[in-house]
mmCIF file as gemmi writes it, N, C-alpha and C atoms, coordinates in Angstrom:
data_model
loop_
_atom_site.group_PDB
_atom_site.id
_atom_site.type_symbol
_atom_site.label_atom_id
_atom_site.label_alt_id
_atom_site.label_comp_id
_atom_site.label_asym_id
_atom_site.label_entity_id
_atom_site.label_seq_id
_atom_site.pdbx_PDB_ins_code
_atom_site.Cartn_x
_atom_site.Cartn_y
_atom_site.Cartn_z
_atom_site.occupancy
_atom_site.B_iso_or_equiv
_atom_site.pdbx_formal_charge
_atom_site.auth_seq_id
_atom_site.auth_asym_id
_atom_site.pdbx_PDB_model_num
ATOM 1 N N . UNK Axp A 1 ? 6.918 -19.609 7.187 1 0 ? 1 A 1
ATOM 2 C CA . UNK Axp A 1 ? 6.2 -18.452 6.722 1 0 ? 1 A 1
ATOM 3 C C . UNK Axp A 1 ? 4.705 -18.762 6.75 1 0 ? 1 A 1
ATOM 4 N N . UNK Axp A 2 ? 3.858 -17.736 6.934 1 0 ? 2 A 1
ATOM 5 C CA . UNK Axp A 2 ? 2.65 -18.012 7.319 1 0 ? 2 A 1
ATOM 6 C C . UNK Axp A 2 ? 1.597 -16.914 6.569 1 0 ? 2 A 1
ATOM 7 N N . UNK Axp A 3 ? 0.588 -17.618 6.153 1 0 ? 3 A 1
ATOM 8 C CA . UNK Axp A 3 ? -0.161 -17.413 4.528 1 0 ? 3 A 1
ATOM 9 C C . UNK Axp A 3 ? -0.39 -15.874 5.045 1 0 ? 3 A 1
ATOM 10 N N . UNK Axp A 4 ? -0.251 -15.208 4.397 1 0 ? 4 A 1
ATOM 11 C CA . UNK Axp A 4 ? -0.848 -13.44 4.035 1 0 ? 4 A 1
ATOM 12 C C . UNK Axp A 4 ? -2.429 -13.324 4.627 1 0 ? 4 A 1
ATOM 13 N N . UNK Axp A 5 ? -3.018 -13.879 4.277 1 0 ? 5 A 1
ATOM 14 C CA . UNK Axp A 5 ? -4.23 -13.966 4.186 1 0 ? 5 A 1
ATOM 15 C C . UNK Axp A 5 ? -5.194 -14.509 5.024 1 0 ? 5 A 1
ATOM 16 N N . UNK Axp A 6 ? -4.924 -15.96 5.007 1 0 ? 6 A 1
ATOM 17 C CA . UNK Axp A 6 ? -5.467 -16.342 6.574 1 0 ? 6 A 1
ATOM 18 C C . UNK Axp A 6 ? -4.814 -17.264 7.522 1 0 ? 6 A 1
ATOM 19 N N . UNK Axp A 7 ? -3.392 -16.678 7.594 1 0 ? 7 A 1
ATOM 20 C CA . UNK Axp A 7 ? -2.193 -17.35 8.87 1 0 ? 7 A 1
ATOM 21 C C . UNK Axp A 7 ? -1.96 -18.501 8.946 1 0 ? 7 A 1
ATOM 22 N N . UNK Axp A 8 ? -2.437 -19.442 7.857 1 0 ? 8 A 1
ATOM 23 C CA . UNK Axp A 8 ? -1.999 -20.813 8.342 1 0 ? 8 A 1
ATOM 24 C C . UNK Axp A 8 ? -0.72 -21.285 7.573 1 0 ? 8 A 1
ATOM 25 N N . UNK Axp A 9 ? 0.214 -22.404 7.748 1 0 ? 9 A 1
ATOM 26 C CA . UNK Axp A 9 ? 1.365 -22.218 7.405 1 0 ? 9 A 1
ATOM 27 C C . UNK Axp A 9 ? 1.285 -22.509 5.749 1 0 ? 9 A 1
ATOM 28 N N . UNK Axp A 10 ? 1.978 -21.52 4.708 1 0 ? 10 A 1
ATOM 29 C CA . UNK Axp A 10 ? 2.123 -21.39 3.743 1 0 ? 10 A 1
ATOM 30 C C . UNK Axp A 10 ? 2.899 -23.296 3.044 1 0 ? 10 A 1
ATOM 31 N N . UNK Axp A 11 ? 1.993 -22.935 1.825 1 0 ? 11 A 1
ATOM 32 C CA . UNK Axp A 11 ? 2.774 -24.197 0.773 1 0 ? 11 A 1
ATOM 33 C C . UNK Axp A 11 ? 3.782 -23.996 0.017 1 0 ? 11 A 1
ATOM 34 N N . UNK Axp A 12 ? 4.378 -24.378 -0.042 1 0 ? 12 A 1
ATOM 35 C CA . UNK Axp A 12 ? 6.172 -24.379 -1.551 1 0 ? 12 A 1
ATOM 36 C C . UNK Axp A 12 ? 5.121 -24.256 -2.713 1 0 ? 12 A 1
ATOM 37 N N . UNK Axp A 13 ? 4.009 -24.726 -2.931 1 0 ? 13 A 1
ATOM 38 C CA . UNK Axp A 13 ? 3.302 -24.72 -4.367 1 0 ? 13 A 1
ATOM 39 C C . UNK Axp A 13 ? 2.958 -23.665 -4.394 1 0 ? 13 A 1
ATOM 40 N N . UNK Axp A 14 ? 2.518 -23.116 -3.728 1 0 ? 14 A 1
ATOM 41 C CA . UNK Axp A 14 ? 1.195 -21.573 -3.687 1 0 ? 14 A 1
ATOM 42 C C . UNK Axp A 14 ? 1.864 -20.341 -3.086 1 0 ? 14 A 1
ATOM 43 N N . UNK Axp A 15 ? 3.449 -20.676 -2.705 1 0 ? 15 A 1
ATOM 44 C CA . UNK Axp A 15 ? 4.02 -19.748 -1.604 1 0 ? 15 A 1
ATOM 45 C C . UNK Axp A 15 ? 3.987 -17.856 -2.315 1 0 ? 15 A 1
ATOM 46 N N . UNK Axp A 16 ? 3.159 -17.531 -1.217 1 0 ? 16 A 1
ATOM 47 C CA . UNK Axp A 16 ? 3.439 -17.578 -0.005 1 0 ? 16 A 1
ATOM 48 C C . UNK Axp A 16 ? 2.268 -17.889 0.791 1 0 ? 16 A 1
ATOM 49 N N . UNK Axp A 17 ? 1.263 -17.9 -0.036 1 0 ? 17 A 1
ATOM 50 C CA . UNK Axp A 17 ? -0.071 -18.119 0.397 1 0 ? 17 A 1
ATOM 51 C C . UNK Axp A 17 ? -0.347 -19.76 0.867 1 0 ? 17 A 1
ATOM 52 N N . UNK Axp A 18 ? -1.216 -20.342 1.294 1 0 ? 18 A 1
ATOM 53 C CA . UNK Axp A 18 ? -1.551 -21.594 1.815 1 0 ? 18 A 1
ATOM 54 C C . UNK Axp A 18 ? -2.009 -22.54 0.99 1 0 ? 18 A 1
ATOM 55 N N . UNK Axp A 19 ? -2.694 -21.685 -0.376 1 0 ? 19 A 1
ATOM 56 C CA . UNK Axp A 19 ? -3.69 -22.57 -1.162 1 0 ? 19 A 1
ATOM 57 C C . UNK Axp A 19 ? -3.835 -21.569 -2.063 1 0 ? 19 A 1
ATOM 58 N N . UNK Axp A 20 ? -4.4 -22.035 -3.282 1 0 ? 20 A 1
ATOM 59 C CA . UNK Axp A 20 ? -4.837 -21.412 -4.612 1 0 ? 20 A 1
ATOM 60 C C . UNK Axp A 20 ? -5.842 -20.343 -4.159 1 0 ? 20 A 1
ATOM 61 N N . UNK Axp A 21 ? -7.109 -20.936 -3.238 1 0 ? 21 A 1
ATOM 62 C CA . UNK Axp A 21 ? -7.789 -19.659 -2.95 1 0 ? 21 A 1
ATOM 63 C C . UNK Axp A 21 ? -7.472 -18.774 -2.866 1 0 ? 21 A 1
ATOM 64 N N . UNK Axp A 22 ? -6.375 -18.376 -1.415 1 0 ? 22 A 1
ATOM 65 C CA . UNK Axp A 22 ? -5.802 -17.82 -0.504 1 0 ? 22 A 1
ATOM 66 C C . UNK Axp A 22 ? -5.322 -16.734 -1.727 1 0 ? 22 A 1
ATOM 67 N N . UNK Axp A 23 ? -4.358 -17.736 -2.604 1 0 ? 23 A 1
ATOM 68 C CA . UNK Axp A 23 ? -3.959 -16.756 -4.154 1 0 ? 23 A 1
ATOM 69 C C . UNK Axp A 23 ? -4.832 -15.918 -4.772 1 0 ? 23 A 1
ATOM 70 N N . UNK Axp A 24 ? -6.253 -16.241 -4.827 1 0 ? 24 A 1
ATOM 71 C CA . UNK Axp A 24 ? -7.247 -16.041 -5.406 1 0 ? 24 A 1
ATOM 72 C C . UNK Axp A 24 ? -7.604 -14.744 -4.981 1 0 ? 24 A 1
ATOM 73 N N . UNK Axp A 25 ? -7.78 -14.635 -3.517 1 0 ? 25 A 1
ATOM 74 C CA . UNK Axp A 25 ? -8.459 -13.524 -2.677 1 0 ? 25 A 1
ATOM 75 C C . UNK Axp A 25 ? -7.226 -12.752 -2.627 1 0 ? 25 A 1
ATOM 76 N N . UNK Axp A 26 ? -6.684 -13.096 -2.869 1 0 ? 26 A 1
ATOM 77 C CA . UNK Axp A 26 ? -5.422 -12 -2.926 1 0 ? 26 A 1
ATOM 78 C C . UNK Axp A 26 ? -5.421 -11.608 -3.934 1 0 ? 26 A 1
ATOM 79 N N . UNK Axp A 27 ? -5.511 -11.601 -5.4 1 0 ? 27 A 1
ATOM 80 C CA . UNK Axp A 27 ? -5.516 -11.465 -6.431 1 0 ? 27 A 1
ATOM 81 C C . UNK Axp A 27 ? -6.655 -10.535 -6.784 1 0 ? 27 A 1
ATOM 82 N N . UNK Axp A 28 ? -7.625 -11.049 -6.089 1 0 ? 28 A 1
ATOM 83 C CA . UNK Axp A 28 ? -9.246 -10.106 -6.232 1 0 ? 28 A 1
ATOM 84 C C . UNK Axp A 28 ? -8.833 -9.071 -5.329 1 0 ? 28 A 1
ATOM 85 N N . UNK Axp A 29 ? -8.19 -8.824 -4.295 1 0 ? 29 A 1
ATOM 86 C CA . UNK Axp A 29 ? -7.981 -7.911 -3.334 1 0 ? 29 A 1
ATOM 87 C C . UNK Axp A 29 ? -7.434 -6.617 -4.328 1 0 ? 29 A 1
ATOM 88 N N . UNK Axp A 30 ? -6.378 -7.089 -4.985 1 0 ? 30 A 1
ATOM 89 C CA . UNK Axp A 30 ? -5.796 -5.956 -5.97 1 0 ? 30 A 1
ATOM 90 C C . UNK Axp A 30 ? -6.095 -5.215 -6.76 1 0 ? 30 A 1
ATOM 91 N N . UNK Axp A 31 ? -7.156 -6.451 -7.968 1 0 ? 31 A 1
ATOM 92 C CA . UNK Axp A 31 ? -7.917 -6.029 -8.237 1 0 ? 31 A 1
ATOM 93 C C . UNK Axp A 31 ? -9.219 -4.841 -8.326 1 0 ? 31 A 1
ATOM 94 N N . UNK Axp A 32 ? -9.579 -5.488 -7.152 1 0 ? 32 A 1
ATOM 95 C CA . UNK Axp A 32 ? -10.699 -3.957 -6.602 1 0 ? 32 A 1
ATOM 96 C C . UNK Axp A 32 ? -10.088 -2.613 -6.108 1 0 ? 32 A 1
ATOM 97 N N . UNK Axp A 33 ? -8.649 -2.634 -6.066 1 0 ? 33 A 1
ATOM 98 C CA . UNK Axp A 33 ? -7.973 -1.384 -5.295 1 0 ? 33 A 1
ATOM 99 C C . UNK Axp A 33 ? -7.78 -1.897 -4.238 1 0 ? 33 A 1
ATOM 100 N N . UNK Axp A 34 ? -7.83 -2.658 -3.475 1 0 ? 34 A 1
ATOM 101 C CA . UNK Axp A 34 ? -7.9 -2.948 -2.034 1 0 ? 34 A 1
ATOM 102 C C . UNK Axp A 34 ? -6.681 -2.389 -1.502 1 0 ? 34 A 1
ATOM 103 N N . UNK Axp A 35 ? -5.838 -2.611 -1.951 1 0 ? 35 A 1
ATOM 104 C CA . UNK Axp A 35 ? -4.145 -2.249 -1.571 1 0 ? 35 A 1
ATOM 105 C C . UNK Axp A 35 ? -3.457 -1.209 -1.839 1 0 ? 35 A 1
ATOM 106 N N . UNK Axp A 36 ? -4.602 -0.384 -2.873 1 0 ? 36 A 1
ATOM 107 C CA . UNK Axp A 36 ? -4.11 1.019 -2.653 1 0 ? 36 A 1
ATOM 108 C C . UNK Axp A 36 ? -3.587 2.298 -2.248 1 0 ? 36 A 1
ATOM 109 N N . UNK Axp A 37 ? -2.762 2.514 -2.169 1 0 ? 37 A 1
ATOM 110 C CA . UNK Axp A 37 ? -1.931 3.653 -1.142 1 0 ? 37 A 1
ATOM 111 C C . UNK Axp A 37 ? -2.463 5.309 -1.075 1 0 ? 37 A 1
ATOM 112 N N . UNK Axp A 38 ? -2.993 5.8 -0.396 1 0 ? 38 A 1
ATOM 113 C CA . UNK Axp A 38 ? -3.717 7.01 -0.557 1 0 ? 38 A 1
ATOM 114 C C . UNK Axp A 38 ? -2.574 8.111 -0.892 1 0 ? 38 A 1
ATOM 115 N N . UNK Axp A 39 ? -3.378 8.899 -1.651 1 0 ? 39 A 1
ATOM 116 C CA . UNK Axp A 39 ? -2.285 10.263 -2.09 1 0 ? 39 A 1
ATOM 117 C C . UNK Axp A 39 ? -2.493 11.106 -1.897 1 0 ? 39 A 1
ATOM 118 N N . UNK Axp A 40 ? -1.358 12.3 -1.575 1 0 ? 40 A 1
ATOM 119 C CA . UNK Axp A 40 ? -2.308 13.864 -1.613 1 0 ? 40 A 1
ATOM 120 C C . UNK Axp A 40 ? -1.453 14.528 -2.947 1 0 ? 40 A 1
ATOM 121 N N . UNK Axp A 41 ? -0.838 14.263 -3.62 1 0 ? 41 A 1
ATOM 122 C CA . UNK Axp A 41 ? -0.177 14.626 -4.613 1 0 ? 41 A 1
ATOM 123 C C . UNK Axp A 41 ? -1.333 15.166 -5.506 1 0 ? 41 A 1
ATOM 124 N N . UNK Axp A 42 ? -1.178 16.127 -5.562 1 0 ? 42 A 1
ATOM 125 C CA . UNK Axp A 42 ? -2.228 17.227 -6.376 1 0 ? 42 A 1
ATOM 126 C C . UNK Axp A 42 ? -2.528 16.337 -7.997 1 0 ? 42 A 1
ATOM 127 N N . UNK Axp A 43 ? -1.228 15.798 -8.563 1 0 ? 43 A 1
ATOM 128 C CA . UNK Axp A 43 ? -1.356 15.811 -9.795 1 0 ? 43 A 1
ATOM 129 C C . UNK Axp A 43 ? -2.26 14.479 -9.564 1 0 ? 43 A 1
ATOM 130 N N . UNK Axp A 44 ? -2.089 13.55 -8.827 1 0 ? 44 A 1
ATOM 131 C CA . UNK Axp A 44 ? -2.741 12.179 -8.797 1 0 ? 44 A 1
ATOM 132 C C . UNK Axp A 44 ? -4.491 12.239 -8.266 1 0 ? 44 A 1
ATOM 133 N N . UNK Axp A 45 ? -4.643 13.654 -7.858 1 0 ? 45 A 1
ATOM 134 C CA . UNK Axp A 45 ? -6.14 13.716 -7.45 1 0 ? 45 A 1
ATOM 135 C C . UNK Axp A 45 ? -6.661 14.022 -8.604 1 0 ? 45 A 1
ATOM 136 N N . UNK Axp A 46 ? -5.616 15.057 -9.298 1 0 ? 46 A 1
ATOM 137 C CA . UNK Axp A 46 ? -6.347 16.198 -11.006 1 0 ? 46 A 1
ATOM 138 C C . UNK Axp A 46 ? -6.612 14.458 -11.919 1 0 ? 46 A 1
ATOM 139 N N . UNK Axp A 47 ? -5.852 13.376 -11.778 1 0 ? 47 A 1
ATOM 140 C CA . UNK Axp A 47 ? -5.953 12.402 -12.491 1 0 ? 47 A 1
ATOM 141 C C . UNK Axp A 47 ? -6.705 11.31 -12.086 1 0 ? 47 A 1
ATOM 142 N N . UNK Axp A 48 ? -7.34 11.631 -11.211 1 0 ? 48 A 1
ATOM 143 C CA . UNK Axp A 48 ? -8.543 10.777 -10.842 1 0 ? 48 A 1
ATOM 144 C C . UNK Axp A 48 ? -9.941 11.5 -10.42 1 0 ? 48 A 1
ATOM 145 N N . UNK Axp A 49 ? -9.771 13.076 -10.92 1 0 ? 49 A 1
ATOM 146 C CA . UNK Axp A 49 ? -10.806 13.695 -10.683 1 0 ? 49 A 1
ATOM 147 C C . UNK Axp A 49 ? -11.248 13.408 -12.452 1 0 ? 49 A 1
ATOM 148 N N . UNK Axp A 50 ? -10.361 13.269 -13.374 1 0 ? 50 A 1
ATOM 149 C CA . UNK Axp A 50 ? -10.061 13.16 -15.24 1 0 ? 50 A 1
ATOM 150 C C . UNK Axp A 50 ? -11.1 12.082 -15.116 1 0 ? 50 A 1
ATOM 151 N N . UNK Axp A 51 ? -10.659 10.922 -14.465 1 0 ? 51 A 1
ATOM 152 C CA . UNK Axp A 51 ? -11.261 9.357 -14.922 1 0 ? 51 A 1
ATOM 153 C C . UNK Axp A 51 ? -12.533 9.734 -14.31 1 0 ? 51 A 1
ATOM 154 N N . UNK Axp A 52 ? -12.571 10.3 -13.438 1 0 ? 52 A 1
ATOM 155 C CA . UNK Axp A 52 ? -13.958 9.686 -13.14 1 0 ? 52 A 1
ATOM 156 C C . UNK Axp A 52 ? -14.812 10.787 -13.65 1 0 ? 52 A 1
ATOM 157 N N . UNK Axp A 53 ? -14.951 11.588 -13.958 1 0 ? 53 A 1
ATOM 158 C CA . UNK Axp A 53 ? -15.682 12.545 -15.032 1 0 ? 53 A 1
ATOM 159 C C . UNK Axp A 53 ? -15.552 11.44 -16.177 1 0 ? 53 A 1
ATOM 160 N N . UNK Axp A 54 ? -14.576 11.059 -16.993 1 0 ? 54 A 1
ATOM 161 C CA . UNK Axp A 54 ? -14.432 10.072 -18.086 1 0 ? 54 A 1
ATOM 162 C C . UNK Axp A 54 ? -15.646 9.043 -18.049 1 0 ? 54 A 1
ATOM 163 N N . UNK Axp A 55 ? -15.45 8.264 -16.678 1 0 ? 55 A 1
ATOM 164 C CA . UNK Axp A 55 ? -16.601 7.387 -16.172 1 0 ? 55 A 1
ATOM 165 C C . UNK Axp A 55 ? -17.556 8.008 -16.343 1 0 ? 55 A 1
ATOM 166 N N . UNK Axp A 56 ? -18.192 8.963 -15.608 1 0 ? 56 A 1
ATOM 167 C CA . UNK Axp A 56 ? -19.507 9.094 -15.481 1 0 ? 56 A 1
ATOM 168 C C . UNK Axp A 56 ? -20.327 9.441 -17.139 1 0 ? 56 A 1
ATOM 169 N N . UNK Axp A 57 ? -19.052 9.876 -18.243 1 0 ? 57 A 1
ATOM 170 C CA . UNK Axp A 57 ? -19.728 10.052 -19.244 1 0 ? 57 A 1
ATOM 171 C C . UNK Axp A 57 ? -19.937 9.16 -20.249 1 0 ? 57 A 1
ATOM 172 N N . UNK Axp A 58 ? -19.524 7.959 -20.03 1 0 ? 58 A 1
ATOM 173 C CA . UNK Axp A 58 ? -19.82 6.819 -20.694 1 0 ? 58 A 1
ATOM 174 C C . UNK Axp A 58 ? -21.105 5.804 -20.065 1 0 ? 58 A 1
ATOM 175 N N . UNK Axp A 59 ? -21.517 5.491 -21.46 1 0 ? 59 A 1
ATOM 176 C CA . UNK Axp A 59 ? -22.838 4.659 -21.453 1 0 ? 59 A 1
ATOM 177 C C . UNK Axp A 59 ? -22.505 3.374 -20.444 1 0 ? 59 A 1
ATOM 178 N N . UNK Axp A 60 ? -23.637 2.764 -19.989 1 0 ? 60 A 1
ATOM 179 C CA . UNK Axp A 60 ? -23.531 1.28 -19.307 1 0 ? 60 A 1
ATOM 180 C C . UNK Axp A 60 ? -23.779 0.448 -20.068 1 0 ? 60 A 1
């Protein structure tokens, strides 16, 4: 099996990834949304049209 991330052959310690990084950037990937699946489901736009009005009305 061969790391997700950057193809080199995966470790039994870190599997499936190559290395802790590899875990790492994968982990941050999720994080930011990266892997997010786009929607057209009306109710999931009305609920992210909610948050981000929510967002914009809170202080920094």
């Amino acid at each position: 099996m061969s790391c997700p991330i950057c193809k080199a052959k995966s470790d039994p310690a870190c599997r499936p990834f190559c290395s802790k990084r590899c875990a790492d950037i994968d982990l941050g990937n999720w994080l930011k949304g990266a892997y997010a699946m786009p929607s057209d489901d009306p109710e999931d736009i009305e609920n992210a049209a909610e948050q981000a009005e929510a967002q914009r009305g809170r202080p920094h």
